[in-house]
C-alpha positions as CSV (number, residue, x, y, z in Angstrom):
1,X,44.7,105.4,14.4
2,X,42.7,106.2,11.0
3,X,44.2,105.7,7.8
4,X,42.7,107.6,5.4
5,X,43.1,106.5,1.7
6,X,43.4,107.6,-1.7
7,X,40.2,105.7,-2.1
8,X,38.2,107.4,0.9
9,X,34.9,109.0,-0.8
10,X,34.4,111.1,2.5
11,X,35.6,114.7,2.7
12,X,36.8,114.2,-0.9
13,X,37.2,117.6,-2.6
14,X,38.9,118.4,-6.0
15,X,42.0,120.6,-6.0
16,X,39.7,123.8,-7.6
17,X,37.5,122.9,-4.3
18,X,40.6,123.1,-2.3
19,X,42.6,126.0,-2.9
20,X,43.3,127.8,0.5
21,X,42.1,124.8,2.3
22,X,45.3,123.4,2.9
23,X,45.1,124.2,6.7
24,X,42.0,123.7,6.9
25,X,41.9,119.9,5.6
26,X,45.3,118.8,7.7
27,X,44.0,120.6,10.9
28,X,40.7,119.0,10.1
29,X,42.0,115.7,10.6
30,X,42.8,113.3,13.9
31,X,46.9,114.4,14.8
32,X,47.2,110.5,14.7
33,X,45.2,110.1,11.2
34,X,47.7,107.9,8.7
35,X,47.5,109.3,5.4
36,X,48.7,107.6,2.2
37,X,50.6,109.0,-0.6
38,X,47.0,109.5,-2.5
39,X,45.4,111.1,0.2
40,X,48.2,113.3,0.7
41,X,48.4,114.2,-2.5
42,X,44.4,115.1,-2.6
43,X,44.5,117.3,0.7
44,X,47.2,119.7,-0.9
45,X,45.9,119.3,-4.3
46,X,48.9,118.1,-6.1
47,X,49.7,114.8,-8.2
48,X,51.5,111.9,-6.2
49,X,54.5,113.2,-7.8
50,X,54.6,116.3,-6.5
51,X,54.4,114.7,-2.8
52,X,57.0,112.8,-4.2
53,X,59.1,115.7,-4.6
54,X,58.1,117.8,-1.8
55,X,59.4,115.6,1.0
56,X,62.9,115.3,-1.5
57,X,63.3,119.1,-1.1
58,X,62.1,118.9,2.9
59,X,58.9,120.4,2.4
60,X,57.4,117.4,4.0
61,X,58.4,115.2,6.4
62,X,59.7,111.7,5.0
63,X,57.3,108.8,5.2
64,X,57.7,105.5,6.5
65,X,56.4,102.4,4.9
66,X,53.0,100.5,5.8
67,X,52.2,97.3,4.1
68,X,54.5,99.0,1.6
69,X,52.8,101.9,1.5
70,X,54.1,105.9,1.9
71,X,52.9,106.9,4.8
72,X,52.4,110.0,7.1
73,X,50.9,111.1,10.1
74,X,48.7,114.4,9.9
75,X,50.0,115.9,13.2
76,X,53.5,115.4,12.5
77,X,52.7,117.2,8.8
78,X,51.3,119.9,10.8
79,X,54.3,120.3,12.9
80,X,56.8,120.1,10.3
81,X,54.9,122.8,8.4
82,X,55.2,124.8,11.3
83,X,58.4,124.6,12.1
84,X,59.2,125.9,8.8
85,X,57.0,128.7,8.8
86,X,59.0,129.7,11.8
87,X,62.3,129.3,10.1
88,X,61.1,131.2,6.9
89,X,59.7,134.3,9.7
90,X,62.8,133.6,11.3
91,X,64.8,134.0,7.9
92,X,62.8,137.2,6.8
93,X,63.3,139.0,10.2
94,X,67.1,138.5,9.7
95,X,67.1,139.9,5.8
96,X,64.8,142.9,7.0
97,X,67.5,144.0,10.0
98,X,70.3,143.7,7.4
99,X,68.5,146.0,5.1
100,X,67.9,148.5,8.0
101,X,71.4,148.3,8.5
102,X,72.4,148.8,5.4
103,X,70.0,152.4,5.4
104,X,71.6,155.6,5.4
Protein backbone atom coordinates (compact mmCIF):
# COMPACT_ATOMS: atom_id res chain seq x y z
CA UNK A 1 0.00 0.00 0.00
CA UNK A 2 1.23 3.75 -0.65
CA UNK A 3 0.64 6.31 1.71
CA UNK A 4 0.60 9.46 0.28
CA UNK A 5 1.20 12.47 2.53
CA UNK A 6 0.42 15.96 3.08
CA UNK A 7 4.18 16.38 2.52
CA UNK A 8 4.39 14.40 -0.92
CA UNK A 9 5.94 17.07 -3.57
CA UNK A 10 4.69 14.69 -6.49
CA UNK A 11 1.40 15.35 -8.29
CA UNK A 12 1.04 18.38 -5.92
CA UNK A 13 -1.39 20.87 -7.46
CA UNK A 14 -3.02 23.94 -5.81
CA UNK A 15 -6.82 24.02 -5.38
CA UNK A 16 -7.04 26.92 -8.46
CA UNK A 17 -5.05 23.96 -10.40
CA UNK A 18 -7.55 21.54 -9.21
CA UNK A 19 -10.95 22.59 -9.86
CA UNK A 20 -12.83 19.82 -11.82
CA UNK A 21 -10.08 17.48 -11.02
CA UNK A 22 -11.57 15.92 -8.29
CA UNK A 23 -12.14 12.59 -10.26
CA UNK A 24 -9.56 12.80 -11.90
CA UNK A 25 -6.87 12.93 -8.93
CA UNK A 26 -8.83 10.11 -6.72
CA UNK A 27 -9.18 7.78 -9.87
CA UNK A 28 -5.64 8.69 -10.59
CA UNK A 29 -4.50 7.01 -7.59
CA UNK A 30 -3.70 3.08 -6.52
CA UNK A 31 -7.57 1.76 -4.99
CA UNK A 32 -5.21 0.74 -2.09
CA UNK A 33 -3.24 4.25 -1.91
CA UNK A 34 -3.53 5.52 2.11
CA UNK A 35 -4.12 9.07 2.08
CA UNK A 36 -3.80 11.38 5.14
CA UNK A 37 -5.90 14.07 6.30
CA UNK A 38 -3.41 16.57 4.32
CA UNK A 39 -3.37 14.85 1.29
CA UNK A 40 -7.06 14.46 1.34
CA UNK A 41 -7.60 17.71 1.96
CA UNK A 42 -5.15 18.82 -1.25
CA UNK A 43 -6.85 16.37 -3.72
CA UNK A 44 -10.40 18.03 -3.21
CA UNK A 45 -8.99 21.37 -2.60
CA UNK A 46 -10.29 22.14 0.81
CA UNK A 47 -8.63 23.02 4.34
CA UNK A 48 -8.22 20.02 6.76
CA UNK A 49 -11.22 21.27 8.25
CA UNK A 50 -13.38 20.96 5.79
CA UNK A 51 -12.43 17.08 5.54
CA UNK A 52 -13.02 17.31 8.93
CA UNK A 53 -16.44 18.18 8.39
CA UNK A 54 -17.29 16.35 5.38
CA UNK A 55 -16.99 12.84 6.75
CA UNK A 56 -19.24 14.44 9.96
CA UNK A 57 -22.10 15.13 7.48
CA UNK A 58 -21.26 11.49 5.56
CA UNK A 59 -19.85 12.95 2.61
CA UNK A 60 -16.80 10.95 3.17
CA UNK A 61 -16.20 7.84 4.55
CA UNK A 62 -14.82 7.86 8.27
CA UNK A 63 -11.15 7.30 8.73
CA UNK A 64 -9.35 5.04 10.79
CA UNK A 65 -6.24 5.85 12.67
CA UNK A 66 -2.52 5.08 11.59
CA UNK A 67 0.29 5.93 13.91
CA UNK A 68 -2.35 8.38 15.02
CA UNK A 69 -3.03 9.61 11.90
CA UNK A 70 -6.61 10.17 9.85
CA UNK A 71 -6.51 7.94 7.41
CA UNK A 72 -8.35 6.79 4.17
CA UNK A 73 -8.18 4.51 1.42
CA UNK A 74 -8.65 6.11 -2.18
CA UNK A 75 -10.74 3.22 -3.53
CA UNK A 76 -13.06 3.08 -0.74
CA UNK A 77 -13.41 7.15 -1.24
CA UNK A 78 -14.21 6.39 -4.65
CA UNK A 79 -16.87 3.98 -3.83
CA UNK A 80 -18.46 5.90 -1.22
CA UNK A 81 -18.68 8.80 -3.64
CA UNK A 82 -20.38 6.60 -5.83
CA UNK A 83 -22.79 5.23 -3.90
CA UNK A 84 -24.00 8.54 -3.14
CA UNK A 85 -24.21 9.73 -6.56
CA UNK A 86 -26.52 6.83 -6.95
CA UNK A 87 -28.69 7.72 -4.08
CA UNK A 88 -28.81 11.49 -5.02
CA UNK A 89 -29.96 9.98 -8.99
CA UNK A 90 -31.94 7.81 -7.14
CA UNK A 91 -33.51 10.65 -4.96
CA UNK A 92 -34.09 12.99 -8.13
CA UNK A 93 -35.78 10.26 -10.17
CA UNK A 94 -38.25 9.92 -7.28
CA UNK A 95 -38.96 13.97 -6.89
CA UNK A 96 -39.25 14.14 -10.87
CA UNK A 97 -42.19 11.10 -10.94
CA UNK A 98 -43.97 12.99 -8.03
CA UNK A 99 -44.00 16.15 -9.99
CA UNK A 100 -45.38 14.24 -13.17
CA UNK A 101 -47.88 13.03 -10.92
CA UNK A 102 -48.84 15.98 -9.64
CA UNK A 103 -49.31 17.43 -13.63
CA UNK A 104 -52.64 18.11 -14.91
Amino acid sequence: MNFLSGNTAAAETTPAENRGGLIEGLAGLHPDAMLDEARLASILGVATRTVRRMVERGELPAPFKLARRSTWIAGRIVQHLARAAQRAEHQADAEAARFDRQRP
